[in-house]
N, C-alpha and C positions, 0 to 999 in steps of 0.2 A: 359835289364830291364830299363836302365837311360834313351830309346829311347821312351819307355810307359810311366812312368814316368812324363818327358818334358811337351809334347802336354796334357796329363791330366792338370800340375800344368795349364797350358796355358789357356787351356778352364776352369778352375778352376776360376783363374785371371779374364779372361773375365765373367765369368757368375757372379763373384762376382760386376764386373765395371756394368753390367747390372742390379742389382738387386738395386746396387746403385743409378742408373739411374734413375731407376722406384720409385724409396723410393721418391729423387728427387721433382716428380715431384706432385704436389701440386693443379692445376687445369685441368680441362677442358676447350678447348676452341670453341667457335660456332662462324663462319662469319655470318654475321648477312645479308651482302651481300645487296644489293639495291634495290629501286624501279625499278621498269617495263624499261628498257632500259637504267639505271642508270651506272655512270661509278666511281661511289662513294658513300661513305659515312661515318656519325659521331656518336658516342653516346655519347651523353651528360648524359641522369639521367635513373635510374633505378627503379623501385620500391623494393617493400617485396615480390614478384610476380615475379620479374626475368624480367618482362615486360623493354624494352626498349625504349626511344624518343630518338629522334638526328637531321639530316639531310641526305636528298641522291639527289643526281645529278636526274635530269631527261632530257629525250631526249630534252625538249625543250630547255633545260636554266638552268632559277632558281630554285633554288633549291626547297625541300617540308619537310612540317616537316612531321615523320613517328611514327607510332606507332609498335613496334618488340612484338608479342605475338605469343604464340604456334607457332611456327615458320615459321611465314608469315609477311612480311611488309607492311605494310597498307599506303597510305595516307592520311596523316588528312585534308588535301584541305589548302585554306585560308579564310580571309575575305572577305566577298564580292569584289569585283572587283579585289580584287590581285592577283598576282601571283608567290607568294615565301613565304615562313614560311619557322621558324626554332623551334622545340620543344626542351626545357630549361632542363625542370623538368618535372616529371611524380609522379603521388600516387596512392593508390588504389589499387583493384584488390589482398586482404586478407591481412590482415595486419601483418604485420611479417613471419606469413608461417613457424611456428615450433609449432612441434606438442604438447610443453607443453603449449603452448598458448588458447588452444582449437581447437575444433571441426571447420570442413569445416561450418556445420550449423551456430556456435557459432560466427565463422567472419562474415558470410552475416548478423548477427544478429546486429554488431557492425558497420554496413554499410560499409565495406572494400573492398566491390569488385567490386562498382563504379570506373573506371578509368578518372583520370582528368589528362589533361595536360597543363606545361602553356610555352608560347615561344613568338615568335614574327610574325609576318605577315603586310606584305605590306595591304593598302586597295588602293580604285578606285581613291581614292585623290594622293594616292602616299605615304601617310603618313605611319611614320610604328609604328605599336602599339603594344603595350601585348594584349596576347589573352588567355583563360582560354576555354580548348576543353572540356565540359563532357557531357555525354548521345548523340553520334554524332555528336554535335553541336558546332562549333567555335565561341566565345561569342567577341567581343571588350571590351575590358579594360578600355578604354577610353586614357588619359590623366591624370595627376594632374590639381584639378580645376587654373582657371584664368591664365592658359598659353591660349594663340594666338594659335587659330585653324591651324594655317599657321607655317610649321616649326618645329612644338611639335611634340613628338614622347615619345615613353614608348618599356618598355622590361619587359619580365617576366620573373625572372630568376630562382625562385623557390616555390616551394607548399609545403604546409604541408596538412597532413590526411583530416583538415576540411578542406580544399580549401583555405584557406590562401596566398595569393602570395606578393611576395617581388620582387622589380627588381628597375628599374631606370624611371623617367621619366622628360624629361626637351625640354629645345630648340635645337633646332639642330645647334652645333656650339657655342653652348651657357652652360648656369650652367642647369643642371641638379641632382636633390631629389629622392634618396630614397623612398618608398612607403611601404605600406600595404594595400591591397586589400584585404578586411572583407566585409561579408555579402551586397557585392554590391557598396562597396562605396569604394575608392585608398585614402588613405590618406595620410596629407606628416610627413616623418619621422625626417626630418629638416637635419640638420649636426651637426659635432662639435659644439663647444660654439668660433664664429666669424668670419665660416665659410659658403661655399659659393656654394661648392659640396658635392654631396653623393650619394652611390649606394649600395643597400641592394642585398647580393649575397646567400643570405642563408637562412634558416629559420627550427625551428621544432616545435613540437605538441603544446610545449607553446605560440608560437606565437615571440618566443625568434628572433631577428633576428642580422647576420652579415654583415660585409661588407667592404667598405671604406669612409674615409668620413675626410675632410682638416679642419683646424680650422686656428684661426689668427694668419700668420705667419708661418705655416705649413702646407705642405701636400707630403704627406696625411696617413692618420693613419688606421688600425683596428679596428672596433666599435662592440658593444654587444649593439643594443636597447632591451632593459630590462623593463617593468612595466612604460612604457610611457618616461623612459629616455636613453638617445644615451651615452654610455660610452667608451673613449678611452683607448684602450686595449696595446698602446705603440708599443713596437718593441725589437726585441733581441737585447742584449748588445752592446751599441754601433750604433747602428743605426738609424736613420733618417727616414724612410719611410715603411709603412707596409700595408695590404692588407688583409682582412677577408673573408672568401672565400666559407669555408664549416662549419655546425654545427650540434652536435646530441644534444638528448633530455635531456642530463646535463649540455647543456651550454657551453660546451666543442666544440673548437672554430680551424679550421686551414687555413692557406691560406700561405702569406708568405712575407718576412722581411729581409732587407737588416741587417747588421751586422759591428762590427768595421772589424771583421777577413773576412769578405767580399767585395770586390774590382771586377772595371770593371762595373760597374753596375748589378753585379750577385744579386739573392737574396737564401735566404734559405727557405726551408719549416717548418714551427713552428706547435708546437701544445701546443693552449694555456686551461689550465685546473688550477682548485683552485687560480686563479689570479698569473698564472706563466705561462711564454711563452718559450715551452723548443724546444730550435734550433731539429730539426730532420737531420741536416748536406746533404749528398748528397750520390748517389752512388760512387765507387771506379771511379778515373780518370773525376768525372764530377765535376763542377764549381757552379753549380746554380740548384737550386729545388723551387716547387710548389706545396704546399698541396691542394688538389682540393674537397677531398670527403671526408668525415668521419661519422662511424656509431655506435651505442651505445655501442658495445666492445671497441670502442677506435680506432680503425683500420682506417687509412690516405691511400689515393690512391693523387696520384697526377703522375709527371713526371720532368725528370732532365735535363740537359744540359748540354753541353762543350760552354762555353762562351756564346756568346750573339746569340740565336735562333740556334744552331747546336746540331746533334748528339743528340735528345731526345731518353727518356728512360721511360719507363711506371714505378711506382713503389707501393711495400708494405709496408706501416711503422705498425709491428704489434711485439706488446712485446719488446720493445723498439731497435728493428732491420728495417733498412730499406733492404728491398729485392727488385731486378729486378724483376719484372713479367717474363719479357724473360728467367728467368732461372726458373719458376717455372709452364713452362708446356713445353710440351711433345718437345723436341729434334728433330730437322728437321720438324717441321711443316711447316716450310714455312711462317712463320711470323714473325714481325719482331712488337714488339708491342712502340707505342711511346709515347703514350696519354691516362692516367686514371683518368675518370674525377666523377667518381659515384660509390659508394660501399655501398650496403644495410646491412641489419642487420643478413644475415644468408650467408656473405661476397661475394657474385655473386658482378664482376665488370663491367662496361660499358667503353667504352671508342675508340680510334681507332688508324689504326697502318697499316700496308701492309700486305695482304699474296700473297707472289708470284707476287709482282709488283702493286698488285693494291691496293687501298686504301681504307678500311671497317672499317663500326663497326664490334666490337668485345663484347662480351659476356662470360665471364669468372666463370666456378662453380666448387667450392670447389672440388677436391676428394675426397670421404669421407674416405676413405680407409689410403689419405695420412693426414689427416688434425690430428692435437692434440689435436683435443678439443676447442669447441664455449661455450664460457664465456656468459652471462648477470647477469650483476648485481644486476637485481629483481630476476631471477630466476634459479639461480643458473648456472650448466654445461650439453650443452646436445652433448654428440660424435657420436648423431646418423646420423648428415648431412642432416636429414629429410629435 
């Protein structure tokens, strides 16, 4: 009897470790995999659409920025004469994508499923500029006015819904502003009050924008431009130096922030909401963190470290827990995730890592099966995963 017994309790054990397993596990994962003879790539931003930009290696060289839709990589080319882009941000393409929001008709009604991209691209000068990709077409950014054609340069680091873009642009080598790129014109966003640098790394539907940005005698700090003013958002207790990174449409602000209880040059990843910057600490055994992403649930994608650039860690700060991505999908996949850098609003992440040696974007969605429950604050709770 004790010998039947045994081997059931056994497989009992095990299928219970299994069941656990599978409870576990929290996403799906997609390689997002590279351009046409590519031996690489990155994803930076995501849309409501699942849609990804980033970068991938091409046989020639430099690299392209790409566009990740229904599960084909695109290249978006460059500007005239160049030969390397990198795509920042991405929007468009439905907006939010849950079904109490309305009808497939009801978004193309609210124009969402134009795709815009914005990033960076060499031109024939050499020069490298922000670029804003939509309806096909790679537009130049330009510059900030009255910089010297010779040496200027811009970046686009992020879009909101109307087309909106925020990124940096200055001299090469030199002080570089902050921007907004509205209805055709870059304007500069300035710095601090006696400051001399800035770079806007964020933005949402209000036109809210983050970033970093030095003032006199200081740098360099976290800024919220707000209603035509740049506002210093400080740093966790104890700290010196901070960095605004990602924002959603409440204002609510993360990136990241050195600390008294932080040493080595580590920083931590914060998330700053109702004018309070609350440390979100690190994974178990690591030293230093980076919030990178954040979407109107609240939810932070970033990644961690052991000391100074070793041993990255993709992560989830969601309900005031920070979690590995590594441990919230599927066991022996073969990947190994290091870098999340984009989390939309119906939590699909972007970002990139190894599978099996090589280096991808990666594409990360919900399972609905394991998920708890998507929160929004207008409209309540939906557990369908739609």
């Amino acid at each position: 009897m004790r010998s039947v017994l045994v081997p059931f309790a056994l497989n009992l054990s095990f299928a219970l470790l299994a069941a656990q397993a599978a409870a576990a596990q929290k996403f799906a994962i997609t390689d997002l995999g590279t351009l046409p003879g590519g031996m690489d790539s990155v994803g930076y931003g995501i849309n409501e659409s699942g849609q990804v930009t980033g970068y991938s290696g091409t046989p020639e060289g430099p690299v392209r920025a790409f566009l990740y839709s229904e599960g084909k990589m695109s290249d978006l080319g460059t500007l005239p004469g160049g030969n390397r882009s990198v795509g920042y941000a991405i929007t468009g393409g439905g907006k939010r994508g849950r079904k109490e929001w309305g009808r497939e008709d009801e978004r193309r009604e609210r124009g969402g499923e134009r795709i815009q991209v914005t990033g960076q691209s060499n031109t024939a000068e050499g020069a490298n500029h922000a670029f804003l990709y939509s309806n096909g077409t790679m537009s130049d950014l330009g510059t900030l006015p009255n910089l010297p054609s010779q040496d200027s340069y811009s970046a686009g680091l992020a879009i909101n819904e109307s087309g909106q873009v925020t990124g940096v642009s200055g001299i090469f080598q030199g002080h570089g502003h902050a921007f907004l790129y509205s209805h055709g014109k870059m304007s500069d966003l300035g710095t601090l009050p006696g400051g001399s640098d800035s770079a806007g790394s964020g933005i949402n539907e209000s036109g809210e924008v983050t970033g970093i940005a030095d003032s006199a005698g200081l740098c360099c700090h976290a800024f919220l431009y707000s209603h035509g003013k740049m506002s210093d958002l400080g740093t966790l207790p104890g700290g010196s130096t901070s960095s605004g990174i990602g924002i959603n449409e409440f204002g609510e602000v993360t990136g990241s922030s050195d600390a008294a209880q932080v040493t080595g040059g580590d920083t931590h990843a914060f998330l700053y909401s109702n004018g309070r910057m609350l440390d979100l600490g690190t994974l178990p055994g690591q030293s230093s963190s980076i919030g990178q992403g954040i979407n109107r649930s609240g939810q932070v994608v970033g990644f961690t470290s052991s000391g100074q650039f070793s041993n990255f860690r993709a992560f989830l700060y969601n309900d005031g827990v920070m979690k590995d991505l590594n441990d919230l999908i599927e066991t022996n996949s073969g990947w190994s995730l290091w870098f999340a850098y984009s989390i939309n609003d119906r939590g699909q992440i972007t970002g990139y890592g190894t599978n099996n040696g090589a280096i991808h974007a990666f594409l990360l969605t919900p399972v609905c099966s394991d998920v708890h429950g998507w929160t929004d604050r207008e409209h309540g709770r939906d557990d369908s995963c739609d």
